[in-house]
Every structure is written in C-alpha cells, then in structure tokens.
N, CA, C and O atoms as a GROMACS GRO file, in nm:
protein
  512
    1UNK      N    1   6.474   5.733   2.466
    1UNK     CA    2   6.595   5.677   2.406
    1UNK      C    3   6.581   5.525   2.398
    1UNK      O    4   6.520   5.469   2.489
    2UNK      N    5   6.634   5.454   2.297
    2UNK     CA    6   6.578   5.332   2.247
    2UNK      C    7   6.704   5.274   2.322
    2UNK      O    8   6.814   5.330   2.317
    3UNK      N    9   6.682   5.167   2.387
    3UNK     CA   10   6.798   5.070   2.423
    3UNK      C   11   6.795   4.899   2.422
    3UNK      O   12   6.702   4.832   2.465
    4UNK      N   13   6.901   4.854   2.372
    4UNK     CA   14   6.918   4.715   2.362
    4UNK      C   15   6.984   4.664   2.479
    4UNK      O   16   7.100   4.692   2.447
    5UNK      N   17   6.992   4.614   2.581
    5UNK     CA   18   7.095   4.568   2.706
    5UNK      C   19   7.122   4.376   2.724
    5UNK      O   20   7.053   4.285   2.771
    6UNK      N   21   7.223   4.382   2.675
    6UNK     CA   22   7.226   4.235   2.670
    6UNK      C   23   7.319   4.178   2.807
    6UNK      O   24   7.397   4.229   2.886
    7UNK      N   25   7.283   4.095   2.792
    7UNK     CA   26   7.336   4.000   2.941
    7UNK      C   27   7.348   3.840   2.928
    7UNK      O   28   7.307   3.768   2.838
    8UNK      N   29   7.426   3.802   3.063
    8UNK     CA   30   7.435   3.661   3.075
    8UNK      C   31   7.545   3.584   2.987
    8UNK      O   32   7.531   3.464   2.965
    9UNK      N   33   7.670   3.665   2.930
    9UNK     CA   34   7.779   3.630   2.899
    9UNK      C   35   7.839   3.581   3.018
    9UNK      O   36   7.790   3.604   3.128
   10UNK      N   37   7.961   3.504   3.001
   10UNK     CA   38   8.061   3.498   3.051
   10UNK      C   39   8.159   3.386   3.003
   10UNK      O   40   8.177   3.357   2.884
   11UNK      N   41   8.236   3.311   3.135
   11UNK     CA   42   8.352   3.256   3.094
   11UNK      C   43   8.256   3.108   3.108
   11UNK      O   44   8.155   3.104   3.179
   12UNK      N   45   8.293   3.018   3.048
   12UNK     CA   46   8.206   2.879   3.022
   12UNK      C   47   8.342   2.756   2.941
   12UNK      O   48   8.411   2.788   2.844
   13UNK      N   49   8.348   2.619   3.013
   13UNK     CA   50   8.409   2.535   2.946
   13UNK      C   51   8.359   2.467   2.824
   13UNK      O   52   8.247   2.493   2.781
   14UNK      N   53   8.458   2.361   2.753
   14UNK     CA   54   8.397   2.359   2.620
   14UNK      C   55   8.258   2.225   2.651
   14UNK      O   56   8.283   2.118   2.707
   15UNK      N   57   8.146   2.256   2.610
   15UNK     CA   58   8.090   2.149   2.598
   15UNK      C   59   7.940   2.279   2.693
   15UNK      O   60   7.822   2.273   2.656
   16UNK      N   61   7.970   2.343   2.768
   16UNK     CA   62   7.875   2.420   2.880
   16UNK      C   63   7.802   2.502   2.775
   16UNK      O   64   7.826   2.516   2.655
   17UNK      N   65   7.700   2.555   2.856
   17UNK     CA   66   7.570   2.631   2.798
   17UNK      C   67   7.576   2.771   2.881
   17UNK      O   68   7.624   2.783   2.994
   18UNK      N   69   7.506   2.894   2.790
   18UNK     CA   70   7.477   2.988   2.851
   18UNK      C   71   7.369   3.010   2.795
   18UNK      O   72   7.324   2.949   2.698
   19UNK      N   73   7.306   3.129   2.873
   19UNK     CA   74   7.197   3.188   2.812
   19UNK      C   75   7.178   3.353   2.788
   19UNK      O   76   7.183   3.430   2.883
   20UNK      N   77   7.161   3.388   2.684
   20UNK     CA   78   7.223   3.546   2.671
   20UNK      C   79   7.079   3.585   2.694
   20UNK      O   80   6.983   3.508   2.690
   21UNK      N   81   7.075   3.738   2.722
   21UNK     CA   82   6.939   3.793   2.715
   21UNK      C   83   6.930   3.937   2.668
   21UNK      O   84   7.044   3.983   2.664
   22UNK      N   85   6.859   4.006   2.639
   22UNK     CA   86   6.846   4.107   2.593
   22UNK      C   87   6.694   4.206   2.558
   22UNK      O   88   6.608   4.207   2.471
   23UNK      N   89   6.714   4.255   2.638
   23UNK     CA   90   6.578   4.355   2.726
   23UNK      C   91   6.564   4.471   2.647
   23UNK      O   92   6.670   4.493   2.590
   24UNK      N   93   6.504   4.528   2.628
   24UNK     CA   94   6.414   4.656   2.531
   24UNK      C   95   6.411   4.754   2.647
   24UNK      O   96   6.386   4.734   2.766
   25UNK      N   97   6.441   4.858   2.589
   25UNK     CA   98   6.351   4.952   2.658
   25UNK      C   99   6.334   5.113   2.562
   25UNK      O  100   6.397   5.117   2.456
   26UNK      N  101   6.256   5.229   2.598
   26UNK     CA  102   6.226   5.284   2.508
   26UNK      C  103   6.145   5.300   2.411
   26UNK      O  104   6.110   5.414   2.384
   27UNK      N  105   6.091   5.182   2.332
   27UNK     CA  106   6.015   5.146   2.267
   27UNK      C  107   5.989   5.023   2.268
   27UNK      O  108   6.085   4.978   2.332
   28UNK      N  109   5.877   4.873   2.222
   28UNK     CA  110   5.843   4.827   2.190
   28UNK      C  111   5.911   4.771   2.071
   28UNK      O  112   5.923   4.841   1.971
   29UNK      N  113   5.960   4.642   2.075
   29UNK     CA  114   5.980   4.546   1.943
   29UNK      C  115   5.850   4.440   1.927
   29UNK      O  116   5.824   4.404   1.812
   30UNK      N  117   5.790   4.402   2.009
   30UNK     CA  118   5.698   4.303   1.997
   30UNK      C  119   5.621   4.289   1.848
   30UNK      O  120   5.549   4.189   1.842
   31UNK      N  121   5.625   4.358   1.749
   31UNK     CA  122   5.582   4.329   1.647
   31UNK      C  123   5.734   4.343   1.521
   31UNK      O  124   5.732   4.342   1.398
   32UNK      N  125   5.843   4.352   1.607
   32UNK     CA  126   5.934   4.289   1.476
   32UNK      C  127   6.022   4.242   1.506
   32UNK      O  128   6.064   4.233   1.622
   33UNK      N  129   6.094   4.184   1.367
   33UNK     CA  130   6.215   4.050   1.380
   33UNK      C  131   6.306   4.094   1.480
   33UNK      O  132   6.273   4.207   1.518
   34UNK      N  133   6.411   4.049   1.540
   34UNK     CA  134   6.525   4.041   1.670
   34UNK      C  135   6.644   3.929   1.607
   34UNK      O  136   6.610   3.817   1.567
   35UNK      N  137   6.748   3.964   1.605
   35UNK     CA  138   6.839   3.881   1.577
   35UNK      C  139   6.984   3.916   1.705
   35UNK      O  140   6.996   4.009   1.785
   36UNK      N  141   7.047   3.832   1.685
   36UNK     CA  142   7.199   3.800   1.730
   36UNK      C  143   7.257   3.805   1.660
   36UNK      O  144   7.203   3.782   1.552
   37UNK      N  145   7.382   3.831   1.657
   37UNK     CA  146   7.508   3.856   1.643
   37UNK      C  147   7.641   3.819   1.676
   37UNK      O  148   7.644   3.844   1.796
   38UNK      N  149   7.784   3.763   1.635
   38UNK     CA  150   7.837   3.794   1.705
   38UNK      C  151   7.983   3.809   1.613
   38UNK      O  152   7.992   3.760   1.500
   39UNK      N  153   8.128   3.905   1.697
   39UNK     CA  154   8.211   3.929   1.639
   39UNK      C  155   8.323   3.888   1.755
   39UNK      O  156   8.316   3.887   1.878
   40UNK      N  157   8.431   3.856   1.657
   40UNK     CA  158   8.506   3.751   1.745
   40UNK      C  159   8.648   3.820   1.697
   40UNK      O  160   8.664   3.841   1.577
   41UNK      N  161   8.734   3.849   1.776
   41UNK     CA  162   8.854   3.891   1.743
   41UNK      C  163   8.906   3.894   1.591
   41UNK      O  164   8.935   3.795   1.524
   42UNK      N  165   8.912   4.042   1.545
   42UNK     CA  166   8.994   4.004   1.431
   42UNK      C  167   8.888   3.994   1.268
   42UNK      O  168   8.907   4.029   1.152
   43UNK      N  169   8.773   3.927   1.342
   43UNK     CA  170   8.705   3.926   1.244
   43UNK      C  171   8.565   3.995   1.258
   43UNK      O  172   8.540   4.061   1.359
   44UNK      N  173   8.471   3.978   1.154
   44UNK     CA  174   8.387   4.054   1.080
   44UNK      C  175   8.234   4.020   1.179
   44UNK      O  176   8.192   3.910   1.212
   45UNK      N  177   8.175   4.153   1.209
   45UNK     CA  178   8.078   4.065   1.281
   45UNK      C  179   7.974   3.988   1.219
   45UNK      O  180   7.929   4.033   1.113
   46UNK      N  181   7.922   3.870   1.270
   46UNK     CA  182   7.837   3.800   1.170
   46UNK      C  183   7.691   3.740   1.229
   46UNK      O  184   7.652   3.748   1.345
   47UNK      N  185   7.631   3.687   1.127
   47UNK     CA  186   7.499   3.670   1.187
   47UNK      C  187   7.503   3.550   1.285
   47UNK      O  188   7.587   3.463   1.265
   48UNK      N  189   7.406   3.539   1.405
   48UNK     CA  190   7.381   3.389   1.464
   48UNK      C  191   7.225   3.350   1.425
   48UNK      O  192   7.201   3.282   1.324
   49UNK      N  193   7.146   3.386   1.490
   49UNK     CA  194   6.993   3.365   1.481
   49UNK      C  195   6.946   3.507   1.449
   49UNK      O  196   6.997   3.616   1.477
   50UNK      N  197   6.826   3.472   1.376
   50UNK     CA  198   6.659   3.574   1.420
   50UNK      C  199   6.530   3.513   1.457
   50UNK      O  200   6.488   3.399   1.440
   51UNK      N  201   6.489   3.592   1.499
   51UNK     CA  202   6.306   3.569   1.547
   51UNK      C  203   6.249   3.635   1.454
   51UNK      O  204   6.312   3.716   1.385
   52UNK      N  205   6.126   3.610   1.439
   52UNK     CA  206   6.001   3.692   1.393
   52UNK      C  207   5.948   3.743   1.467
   52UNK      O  208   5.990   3.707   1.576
   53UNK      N  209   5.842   3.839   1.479
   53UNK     CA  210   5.730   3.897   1.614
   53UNK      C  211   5.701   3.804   1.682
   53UNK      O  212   5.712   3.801   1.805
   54UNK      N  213   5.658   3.714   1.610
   54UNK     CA  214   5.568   3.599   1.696
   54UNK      C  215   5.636   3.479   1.796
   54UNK      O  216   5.594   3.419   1.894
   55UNK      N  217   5.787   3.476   1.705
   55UNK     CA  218   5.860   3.368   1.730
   55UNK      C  219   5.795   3.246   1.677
   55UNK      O  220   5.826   3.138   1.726
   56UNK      N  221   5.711   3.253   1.588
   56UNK     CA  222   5.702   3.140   1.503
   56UNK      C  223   5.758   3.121   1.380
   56UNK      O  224   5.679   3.079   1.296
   57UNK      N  225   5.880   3.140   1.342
   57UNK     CA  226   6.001   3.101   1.262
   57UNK      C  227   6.098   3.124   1.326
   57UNK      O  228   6.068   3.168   1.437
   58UNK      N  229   6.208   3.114   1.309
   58UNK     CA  230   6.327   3.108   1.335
   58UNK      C  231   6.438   3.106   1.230
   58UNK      O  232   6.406   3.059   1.121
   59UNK      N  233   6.621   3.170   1.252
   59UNK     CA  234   6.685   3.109   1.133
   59UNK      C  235   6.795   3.131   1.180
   59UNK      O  236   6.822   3.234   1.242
   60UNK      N  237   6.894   3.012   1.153
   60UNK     CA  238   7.020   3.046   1.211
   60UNK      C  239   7.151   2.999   1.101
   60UNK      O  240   7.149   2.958   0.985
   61UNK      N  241   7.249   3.025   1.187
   61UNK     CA  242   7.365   3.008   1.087
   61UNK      C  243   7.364   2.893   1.116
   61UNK      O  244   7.298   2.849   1.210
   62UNK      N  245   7.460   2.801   1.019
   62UNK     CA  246   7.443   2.667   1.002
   62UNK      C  247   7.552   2.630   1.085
   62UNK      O  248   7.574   2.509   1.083
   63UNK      N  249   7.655   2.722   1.184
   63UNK     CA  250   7.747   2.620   1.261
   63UNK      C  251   7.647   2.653   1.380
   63UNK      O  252   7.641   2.538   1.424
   64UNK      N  253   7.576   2.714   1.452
   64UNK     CA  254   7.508   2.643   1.534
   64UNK      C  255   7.383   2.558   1.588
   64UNK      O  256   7.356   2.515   1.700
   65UNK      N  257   7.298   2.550   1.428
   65UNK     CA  258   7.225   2.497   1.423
   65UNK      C  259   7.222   2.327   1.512
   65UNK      O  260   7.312   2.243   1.517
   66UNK      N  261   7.108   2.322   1.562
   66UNK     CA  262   7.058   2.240   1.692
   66UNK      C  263   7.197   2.266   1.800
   66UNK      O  264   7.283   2.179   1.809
   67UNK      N  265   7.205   2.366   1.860
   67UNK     CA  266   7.299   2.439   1.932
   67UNK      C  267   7.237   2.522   2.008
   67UNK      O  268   7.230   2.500   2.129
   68UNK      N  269   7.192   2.608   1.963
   68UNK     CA  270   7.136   2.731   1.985
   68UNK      C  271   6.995   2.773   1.929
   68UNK      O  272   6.959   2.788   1.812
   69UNK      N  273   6.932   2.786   2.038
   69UNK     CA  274   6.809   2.859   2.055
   69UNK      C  275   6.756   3.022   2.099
   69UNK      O  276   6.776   3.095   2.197
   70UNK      N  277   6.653   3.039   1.927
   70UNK     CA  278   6.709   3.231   1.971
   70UNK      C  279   6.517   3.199   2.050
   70UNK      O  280   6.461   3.095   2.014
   71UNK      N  281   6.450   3.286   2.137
   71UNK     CA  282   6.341   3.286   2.166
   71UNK      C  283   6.311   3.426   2.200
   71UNK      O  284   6.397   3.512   2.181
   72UNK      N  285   6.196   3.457   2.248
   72UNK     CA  286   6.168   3.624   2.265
   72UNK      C  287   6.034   3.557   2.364
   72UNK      O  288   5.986   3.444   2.365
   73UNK      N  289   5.997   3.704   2.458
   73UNK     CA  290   5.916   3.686   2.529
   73UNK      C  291   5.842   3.853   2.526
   73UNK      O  292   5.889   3.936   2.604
   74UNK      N  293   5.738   3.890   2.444
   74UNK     CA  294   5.744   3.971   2.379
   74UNK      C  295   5.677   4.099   2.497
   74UNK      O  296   5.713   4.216   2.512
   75UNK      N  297   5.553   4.010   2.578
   75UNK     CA  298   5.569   4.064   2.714
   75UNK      C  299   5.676   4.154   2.820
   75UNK      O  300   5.652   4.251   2.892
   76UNK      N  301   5.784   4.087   2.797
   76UNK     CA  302   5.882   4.160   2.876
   76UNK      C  303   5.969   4.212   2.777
   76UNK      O  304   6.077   4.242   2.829
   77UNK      N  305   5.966   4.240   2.632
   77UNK     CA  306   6.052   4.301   2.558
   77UNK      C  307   6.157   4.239   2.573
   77UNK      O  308   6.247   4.307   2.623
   78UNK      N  309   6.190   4.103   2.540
   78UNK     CA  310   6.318   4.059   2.547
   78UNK      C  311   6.352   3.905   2.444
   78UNK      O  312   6.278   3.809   2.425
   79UNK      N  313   6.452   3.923   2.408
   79UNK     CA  314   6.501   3.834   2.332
   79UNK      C  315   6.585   3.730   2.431
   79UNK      O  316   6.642   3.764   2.535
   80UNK      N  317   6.581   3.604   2.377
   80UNK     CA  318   6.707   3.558   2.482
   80UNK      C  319   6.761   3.412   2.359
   80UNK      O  320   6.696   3.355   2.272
   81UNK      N  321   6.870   3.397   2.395
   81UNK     CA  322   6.946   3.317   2.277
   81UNK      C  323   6.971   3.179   2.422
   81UNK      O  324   7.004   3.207   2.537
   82UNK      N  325   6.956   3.096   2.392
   82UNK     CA  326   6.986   2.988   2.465
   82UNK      C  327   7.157   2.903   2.356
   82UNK      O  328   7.169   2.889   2.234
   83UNK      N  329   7.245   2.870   2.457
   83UNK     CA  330   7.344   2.847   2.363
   83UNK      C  331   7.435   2.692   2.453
   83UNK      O  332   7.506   2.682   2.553
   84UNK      N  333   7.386   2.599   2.354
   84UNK     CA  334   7.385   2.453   2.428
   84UNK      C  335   7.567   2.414   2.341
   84UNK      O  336   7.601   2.467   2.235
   85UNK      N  337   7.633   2.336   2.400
   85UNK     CA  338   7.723   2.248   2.377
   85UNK      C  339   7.821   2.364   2.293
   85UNK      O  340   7.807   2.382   2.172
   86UNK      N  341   7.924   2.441   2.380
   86UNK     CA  342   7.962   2.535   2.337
   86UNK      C  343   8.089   2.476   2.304
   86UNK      O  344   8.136   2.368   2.342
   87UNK      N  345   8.136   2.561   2.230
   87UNK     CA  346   8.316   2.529   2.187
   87UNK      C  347   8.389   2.632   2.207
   87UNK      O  348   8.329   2.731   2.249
   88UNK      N  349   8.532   2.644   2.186
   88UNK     CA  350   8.594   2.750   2.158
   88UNK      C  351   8.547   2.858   2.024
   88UNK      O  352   8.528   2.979   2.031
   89UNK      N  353   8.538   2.787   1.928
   89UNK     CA  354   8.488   2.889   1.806
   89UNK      C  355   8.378   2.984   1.842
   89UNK      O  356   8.373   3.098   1.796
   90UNK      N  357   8.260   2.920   1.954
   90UNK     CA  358   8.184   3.041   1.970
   90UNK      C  359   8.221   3.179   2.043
   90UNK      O  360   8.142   3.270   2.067
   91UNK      N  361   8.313   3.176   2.063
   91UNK     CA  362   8.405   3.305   2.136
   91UNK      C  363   8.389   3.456   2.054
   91UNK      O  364   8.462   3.495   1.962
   92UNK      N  365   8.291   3.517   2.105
   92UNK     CA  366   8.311   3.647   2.060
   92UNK      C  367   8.209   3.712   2.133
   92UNK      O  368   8.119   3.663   2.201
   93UNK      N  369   8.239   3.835   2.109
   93UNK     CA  370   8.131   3.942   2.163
   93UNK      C  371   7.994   3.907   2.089
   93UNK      O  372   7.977   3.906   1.967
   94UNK      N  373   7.868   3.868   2.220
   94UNK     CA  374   7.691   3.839   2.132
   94UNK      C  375   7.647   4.007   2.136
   94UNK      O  376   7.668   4.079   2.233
   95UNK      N  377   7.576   4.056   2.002
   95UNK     CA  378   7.531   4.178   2.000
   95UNK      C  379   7.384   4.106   1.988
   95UNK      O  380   7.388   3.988   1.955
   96UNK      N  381   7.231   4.174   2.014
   96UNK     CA  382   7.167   4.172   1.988
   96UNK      C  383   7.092   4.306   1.904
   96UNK      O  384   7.113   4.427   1.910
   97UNK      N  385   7.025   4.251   1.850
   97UNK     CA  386   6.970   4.371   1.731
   97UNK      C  387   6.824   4.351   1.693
   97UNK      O  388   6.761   4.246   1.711
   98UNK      N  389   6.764   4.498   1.622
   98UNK     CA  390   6.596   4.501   1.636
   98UNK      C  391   6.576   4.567   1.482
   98UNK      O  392   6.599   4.677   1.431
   99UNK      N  393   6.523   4.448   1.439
   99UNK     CA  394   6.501   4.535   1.260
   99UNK      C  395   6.358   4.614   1.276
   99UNK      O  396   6.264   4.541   1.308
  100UNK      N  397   6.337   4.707   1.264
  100UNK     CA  398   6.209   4.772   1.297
  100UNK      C  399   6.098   4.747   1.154
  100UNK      O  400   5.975   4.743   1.167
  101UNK      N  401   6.176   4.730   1.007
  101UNK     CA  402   6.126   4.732   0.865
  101UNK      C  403   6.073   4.610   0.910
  101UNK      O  404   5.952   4.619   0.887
  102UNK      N  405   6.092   4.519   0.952
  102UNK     CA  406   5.975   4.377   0.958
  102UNK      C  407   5.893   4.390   1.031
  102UNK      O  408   5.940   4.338   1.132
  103UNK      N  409   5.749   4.442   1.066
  103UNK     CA  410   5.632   4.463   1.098
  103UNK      C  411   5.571   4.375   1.104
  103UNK      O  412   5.530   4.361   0.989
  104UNK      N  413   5.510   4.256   1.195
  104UNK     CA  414   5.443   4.167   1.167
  104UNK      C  415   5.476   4.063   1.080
  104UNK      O  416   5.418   3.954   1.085
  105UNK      N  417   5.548   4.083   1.014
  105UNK     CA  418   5.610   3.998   0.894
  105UNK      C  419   5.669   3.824   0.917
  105UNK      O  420   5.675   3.793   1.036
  106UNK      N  421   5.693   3.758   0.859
  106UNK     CA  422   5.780   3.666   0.833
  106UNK      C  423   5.907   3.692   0.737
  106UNK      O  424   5.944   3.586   0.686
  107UNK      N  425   5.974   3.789   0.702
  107UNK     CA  426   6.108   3.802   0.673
  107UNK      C  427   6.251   3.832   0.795
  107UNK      O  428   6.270   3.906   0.892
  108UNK      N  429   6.302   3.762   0.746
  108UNK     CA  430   6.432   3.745   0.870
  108UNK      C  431   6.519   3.783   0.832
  108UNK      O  432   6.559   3.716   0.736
  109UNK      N  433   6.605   3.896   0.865
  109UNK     CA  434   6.735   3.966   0.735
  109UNK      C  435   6.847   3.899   0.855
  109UNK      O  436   6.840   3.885   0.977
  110UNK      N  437   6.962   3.865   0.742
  110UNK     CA  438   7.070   3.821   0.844
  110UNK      C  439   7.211   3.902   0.785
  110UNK      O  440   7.324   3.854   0.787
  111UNK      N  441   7.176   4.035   0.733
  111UNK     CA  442   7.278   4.150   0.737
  111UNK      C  443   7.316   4.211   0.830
  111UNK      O  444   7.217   4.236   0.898
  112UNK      N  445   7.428   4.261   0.887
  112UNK     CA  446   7.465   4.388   0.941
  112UNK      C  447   7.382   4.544   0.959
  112UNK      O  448   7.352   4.617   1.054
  113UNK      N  449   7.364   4.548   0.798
  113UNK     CA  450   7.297   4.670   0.778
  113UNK      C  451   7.186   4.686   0.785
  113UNK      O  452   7.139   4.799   0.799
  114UNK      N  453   7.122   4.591   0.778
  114UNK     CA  454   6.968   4.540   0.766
  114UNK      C  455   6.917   4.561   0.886
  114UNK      O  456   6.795   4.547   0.881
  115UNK      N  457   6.960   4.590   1.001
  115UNK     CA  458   6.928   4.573   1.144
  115UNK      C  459   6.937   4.753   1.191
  115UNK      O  460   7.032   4.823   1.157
  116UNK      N  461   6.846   4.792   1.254
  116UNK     CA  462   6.869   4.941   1.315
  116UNK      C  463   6.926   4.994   1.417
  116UNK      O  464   6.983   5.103   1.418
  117UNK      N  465   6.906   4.867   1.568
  117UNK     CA  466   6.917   4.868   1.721
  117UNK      C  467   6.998   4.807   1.743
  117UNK      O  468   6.965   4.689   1.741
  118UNK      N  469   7.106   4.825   1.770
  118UNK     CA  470   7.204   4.730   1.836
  118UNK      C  471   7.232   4.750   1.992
  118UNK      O  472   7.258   4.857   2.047
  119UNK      N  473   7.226   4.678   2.025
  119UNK     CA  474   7.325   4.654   2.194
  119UNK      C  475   7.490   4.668   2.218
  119UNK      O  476   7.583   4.667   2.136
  120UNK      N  477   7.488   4.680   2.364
  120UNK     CA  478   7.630   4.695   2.351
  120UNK      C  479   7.724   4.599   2.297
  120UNK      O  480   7.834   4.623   2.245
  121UNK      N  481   7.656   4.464   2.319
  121UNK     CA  482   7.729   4.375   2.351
  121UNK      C  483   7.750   4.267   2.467
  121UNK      O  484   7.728   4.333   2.569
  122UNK      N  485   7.789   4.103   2.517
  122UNK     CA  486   7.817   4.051   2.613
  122UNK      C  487   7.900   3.984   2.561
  122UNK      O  488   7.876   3.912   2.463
  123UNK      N  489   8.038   3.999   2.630
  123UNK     CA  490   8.159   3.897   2.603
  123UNK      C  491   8.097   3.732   2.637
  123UNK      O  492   8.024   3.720   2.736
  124UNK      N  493   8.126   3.620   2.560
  124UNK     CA  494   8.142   3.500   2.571
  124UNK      C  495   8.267   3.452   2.537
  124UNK      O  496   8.318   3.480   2.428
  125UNK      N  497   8.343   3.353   2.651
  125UNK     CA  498   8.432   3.278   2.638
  125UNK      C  499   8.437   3.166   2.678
  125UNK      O  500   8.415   3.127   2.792
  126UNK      N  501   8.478   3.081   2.547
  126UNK     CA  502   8.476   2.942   2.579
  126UNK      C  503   8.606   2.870   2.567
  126UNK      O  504   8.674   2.852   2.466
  127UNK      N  505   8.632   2.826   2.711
  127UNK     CA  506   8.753   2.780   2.727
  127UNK      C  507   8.768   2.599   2.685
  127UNK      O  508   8.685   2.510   2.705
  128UNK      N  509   8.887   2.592   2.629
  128UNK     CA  510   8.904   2.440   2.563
  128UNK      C  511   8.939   2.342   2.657
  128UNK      O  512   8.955   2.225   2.622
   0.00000   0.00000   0.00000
C-alpha cells in the first residue's frame, strides 16, 4: 500500500519558520516529480512547490517565492518543504503529493489532478 505521511506542522507566530516533511513508503518516488500543496479554509486547494527526481529544478507559486524551500532526499524517500518568514495567509492544511507520469523528467505539473499520491495532510497555523 502506497503512502504519503506528512509532518512537522503546527502552531508558529507571524514572521517563524517550519519545516514540513513527508516520507514514502510502499513504493519508491526517487525517480519522479513531488509537489506541495495547500488548502486553507473555505477555499480551493492550491499549488505551493514541486521537485523533479533529481531536485535539480524547482517551481513555486509566486506568493512564496524566496520563502519557501521544497527539497527531497531521495535516499530516505522524502520530500521536505522548508517554510521561512511565515504570515497568517500561509494558514492551511500542507498536502504532499507524488506524480508518478514524470519519470526522470524535468516537467513539474502544478494541478490538482495531475498528481496521483496524496497525503493526509499537516495543519499549519500562523498566528498574527
């Protein structure tokens, strides 16, 4: 059974850092893209970052750009999002996700649907 397990949410003031993580198990991602996620009360869930296999590209949404760092450590099957100088707006549930169609590739999909593996989820809250 394929699983995504994300971690390292919690409650954080405005300006603080966390670091989310998110561990494989079941199968092997090390040869494809990994992205984040996140959905925030009310609204639609949306993209944050992706990786490539290699982690030599990267792509993120443009409100957290130089913010947030997505990285992977492909050894331990895990993704981890580093998330610097937080605000209230970043408040929502982080999903992590595993596109299996990018094989080695350099394409980075930043759809919903586009993604196969999702995680449960880690609440983040950022208090003002």
């Amino acid at each position: 059974q394929v699983q995504l397990v994300e971690s390292g949410g919690g409650l954080v003031q405005t300006g603080g850092s966390l670091r989310l993580s998110c561990a494989a198990s079941g199968r092997t991602f090390s040869s494809n893209a990994m992205g984040w996620f996140r959905q925030a009360p009310g609204k639609k869930r949306e993209f944050v970052a992706a990786i490539n296999w290699s982690g030599g590209r990267t792509f993120y949404v443009d409100s957290v750009k130089g913010r947030f760092t997505i990285s992977r450590d492909n050894a331990k099957n895990t993704v981890y999002l580093q998330m610097n100088s937080l605000n209230p707006e970043d408040t929502a549930v982080y999903y992590c996700a595993a596109d299996p169609s990018s094989s080695l590739g350099y394409i980075l999909r930043v759809r919903v649907s586009e993604y196969e593996y999702w995680g449960q989820g880690t609440q983040v809250t950022v208090s003002s």
